[in-house]
LUMGUTI-890479 format. One line per field, with one value per residue (C-alpha): residue number from 1; residue in one letter; chain; z, x, y. Coordinates in pm, 1 decimal, padded with zeros to 6 digits, m for minus. Layout:
seq <- c(NUM, ...)
type <- c(A, ...)
mol <- c(A, ...)
up <- c(Z, ...)
east <- c(X, ...)
north <- c(Y, ...)
END
This chain:
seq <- c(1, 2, 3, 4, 5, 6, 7, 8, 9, 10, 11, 12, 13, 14, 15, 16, 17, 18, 19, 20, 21, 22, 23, 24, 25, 26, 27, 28, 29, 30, 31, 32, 33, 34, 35, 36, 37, 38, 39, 40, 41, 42, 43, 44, 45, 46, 47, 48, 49, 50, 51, 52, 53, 54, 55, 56, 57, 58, 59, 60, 61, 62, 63, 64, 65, 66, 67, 68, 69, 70, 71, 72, 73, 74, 75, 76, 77, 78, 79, 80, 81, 82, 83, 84, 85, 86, 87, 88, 89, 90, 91, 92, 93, 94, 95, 96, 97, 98, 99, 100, 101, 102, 103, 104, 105, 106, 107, 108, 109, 110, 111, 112, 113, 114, 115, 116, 117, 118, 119, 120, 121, 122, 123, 124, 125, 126, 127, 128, 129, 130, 131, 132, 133, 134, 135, 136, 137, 138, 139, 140, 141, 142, 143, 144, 145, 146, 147, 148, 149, 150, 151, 152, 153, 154, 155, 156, 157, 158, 159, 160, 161, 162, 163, 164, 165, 166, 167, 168, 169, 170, 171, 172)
type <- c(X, X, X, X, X, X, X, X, X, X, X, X, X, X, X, X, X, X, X, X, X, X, X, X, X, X, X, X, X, X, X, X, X, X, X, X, X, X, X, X, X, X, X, X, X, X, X, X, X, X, X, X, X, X, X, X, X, X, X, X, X, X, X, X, X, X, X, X, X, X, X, X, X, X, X, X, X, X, X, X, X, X, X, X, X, X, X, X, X, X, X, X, X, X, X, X, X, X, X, X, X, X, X, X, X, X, X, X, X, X, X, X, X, X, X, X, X, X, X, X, X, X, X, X, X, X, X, X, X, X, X, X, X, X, X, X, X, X, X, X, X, X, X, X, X, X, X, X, X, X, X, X, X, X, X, X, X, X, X, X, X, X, X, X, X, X, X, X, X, X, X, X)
mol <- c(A, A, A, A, A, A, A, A, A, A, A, A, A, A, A, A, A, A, A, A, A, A, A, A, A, A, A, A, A, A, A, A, A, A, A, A, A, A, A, A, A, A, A, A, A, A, A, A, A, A, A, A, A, A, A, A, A, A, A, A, A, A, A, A, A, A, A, A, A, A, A, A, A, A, A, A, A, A, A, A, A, A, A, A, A, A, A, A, A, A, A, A, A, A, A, A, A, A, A, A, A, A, A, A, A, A, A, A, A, A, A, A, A, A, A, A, A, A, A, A, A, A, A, A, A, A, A, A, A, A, A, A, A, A, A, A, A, A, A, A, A, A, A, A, A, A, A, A, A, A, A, A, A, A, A, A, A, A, A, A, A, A, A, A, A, A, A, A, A, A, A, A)
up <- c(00766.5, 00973.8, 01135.4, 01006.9, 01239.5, 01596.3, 01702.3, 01612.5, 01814.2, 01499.5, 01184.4, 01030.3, 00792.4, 00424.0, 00337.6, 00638.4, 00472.1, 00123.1, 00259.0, 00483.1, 00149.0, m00032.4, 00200.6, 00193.6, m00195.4, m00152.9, 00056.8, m00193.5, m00510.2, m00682.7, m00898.2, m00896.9, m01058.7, m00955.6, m01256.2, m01356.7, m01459.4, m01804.7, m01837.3, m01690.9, m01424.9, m01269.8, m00931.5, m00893.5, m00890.6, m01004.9, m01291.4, m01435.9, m01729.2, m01829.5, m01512.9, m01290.9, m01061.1, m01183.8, m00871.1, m00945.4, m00605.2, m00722.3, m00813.6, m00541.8, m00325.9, m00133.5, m00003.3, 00012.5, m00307.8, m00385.4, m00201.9, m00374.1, m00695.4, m00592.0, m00548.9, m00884.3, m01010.6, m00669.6, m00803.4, m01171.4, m01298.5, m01333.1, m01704.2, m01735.1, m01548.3, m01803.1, m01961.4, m01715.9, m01821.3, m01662.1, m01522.1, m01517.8, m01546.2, m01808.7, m02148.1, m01985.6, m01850.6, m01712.3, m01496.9, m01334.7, m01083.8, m00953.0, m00753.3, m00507.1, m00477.1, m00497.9, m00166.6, 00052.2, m00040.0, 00020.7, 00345.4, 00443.0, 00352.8, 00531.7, 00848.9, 00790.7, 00780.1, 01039.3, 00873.7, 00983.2, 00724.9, 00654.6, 00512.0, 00244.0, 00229.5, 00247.0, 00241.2, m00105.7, m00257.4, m00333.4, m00460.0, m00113.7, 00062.7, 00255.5, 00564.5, 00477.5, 00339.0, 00690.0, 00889.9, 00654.8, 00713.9, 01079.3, 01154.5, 00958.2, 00666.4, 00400.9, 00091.0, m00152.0, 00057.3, m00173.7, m00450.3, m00296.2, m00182.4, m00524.8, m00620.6, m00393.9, m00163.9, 00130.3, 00344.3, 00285.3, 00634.3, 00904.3, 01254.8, 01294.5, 00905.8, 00897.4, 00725.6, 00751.4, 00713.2, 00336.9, 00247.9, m00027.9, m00131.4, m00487.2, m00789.7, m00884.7)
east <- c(m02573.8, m02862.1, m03104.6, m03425.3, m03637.6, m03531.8, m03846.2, m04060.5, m04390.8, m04627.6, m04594.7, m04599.8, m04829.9, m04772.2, m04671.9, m04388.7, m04279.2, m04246.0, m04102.5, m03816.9, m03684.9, m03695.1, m03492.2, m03240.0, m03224.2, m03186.9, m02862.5, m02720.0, m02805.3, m03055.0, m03267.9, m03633.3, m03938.5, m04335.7, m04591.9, m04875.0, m04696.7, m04934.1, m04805.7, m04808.2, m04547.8, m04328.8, m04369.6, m04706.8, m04677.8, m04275.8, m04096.9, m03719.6, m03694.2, m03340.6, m03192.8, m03447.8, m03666.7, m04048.2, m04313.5, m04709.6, m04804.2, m05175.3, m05039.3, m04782.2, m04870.1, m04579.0, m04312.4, m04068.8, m04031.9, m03893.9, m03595.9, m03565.0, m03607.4, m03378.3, m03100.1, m03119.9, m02989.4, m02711.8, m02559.0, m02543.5, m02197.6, m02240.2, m02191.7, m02436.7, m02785.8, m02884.0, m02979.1, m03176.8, m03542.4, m03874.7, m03782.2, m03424.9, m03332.2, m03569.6, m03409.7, m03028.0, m02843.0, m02593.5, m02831.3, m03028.6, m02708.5, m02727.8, m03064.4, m02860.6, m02685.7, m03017.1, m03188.8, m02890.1, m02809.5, m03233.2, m03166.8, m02912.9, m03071.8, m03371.5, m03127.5, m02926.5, m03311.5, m03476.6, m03766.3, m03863.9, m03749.1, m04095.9, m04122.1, m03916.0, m03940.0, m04349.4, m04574.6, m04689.0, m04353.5, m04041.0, m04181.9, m04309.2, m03948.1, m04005.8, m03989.3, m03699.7, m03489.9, m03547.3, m03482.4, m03130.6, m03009.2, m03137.6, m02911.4, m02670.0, m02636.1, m02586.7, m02654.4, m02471.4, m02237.3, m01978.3, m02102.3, m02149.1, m01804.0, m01643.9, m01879.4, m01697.4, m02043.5, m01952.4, m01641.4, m01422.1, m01274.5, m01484.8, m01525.1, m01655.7, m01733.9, m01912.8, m02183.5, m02487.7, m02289.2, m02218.4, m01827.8, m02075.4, m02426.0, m02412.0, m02075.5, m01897.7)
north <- c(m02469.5, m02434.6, m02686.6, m02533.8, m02700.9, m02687.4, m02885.9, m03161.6, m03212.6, m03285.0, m03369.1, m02952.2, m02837.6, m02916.7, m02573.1, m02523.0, m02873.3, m02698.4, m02371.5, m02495.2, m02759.8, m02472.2, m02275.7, m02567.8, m02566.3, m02216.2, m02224.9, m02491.6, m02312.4, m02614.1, m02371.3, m02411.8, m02279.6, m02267.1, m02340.5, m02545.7, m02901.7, m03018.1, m03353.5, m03682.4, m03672.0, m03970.9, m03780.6, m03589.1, m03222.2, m03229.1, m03263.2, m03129.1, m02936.8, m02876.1, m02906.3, m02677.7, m02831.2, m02769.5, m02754.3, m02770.5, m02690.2, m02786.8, m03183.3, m03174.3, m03520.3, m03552.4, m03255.0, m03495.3, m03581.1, m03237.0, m03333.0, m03669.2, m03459.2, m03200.8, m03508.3, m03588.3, m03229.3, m03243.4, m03572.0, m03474.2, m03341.3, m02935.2, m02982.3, m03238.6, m03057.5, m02862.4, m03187.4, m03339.7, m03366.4, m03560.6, m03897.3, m03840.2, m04249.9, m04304.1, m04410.6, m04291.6, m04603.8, m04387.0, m04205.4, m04522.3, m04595.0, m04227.5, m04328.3, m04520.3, m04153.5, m03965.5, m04171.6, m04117.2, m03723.4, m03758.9, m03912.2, m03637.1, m03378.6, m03461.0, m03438.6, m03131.8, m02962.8, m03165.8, m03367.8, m03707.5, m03950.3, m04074.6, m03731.7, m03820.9, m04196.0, m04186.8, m04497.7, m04415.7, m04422.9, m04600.4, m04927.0, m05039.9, m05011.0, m04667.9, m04866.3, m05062.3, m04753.8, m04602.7, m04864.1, m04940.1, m04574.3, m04502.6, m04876.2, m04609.3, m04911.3, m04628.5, m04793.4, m04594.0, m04401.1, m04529.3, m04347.8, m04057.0, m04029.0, m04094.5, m03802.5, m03591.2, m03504.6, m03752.1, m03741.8, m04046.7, m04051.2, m04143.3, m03907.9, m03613.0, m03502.2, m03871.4, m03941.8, m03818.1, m03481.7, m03422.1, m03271.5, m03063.0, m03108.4, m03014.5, m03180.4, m02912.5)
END
């Protein structure tokens, strides 16, 4: 897979932002649709709707989220997405451990295209631990890894295929 961006000097425009995650959800297969979003939304501008990834441009706050959004569907079992609706964890006790899964396969994917983790983990979200979240992966404490690795996304053996570089970025 490619590095999208080769470069950072600036922070890019919001719409590079939204083109190059797209690109990557492209190359993974995470299916997503542009319309006008009518409801209240956990994440401005975003929502799933049986297992596709809804974008309102219009409400969008934060590109980044559409990755964290985007992890939500990844991490699901294949037989499982097409029930994934709104704020996945809500009311589904099964689903609130997979956001452990959902920041790291965030985190990685945010490296395998080439954003700048505040990106993803933005001021504005994440309770108030955006800074913390970076600074525990960047001192590469992957909270979570575990997880992912039972999942089958992460490499179990360290070296080369280590983590931040995913064995596969969507269960199958």
């Amino acid at each position: 897979m490619n590095n999208y961006f080769l470069e950072w000097n600036d922070m890019p425009s919001e719409a590079i932002l939204i083109k190059n995650i797209l690109e990557f959800l492209d190359s993974i297969s995470i299916r997503y649709a542009f319309r006008s979003i009518e409801i209240e939304t956990f994440l401005p501008g975003l929502t799933i709707e049986n297992g596709l990834l809804v974008i309102d441009t219009d409400k969008l706050e934060n590109p980044g989220d559409i990755l964290h959004e985007a992890g939500h569907i990844a991490v699901t079992l294949p037989e499982e997405r097409t029930q994934l609706n709104a704020n996945v964890a809500e009311g589904n006790k099964q689903k609130e451990g997979d956001e452990l899964a959902v920041l790291l396969w965030s985190y990685a994917a945010a490296q395998q295209i080439g954003l700048p983790n505040k990106v993803v983990f933005h001021e504005n979200g994440y309770k108030g631990d955006s800074t913390w979240l970076i600074d525990q992966f960047e001192s590469k404490n992957y909270i979570g890894l575990p997880l992912l690795k039972w999942m089958g996304l992460a490499y179990s053996e360290e070296g080369e295929a280590s983590f931040p570089k995913m064995k596969m970025w969507v269960r199958t």
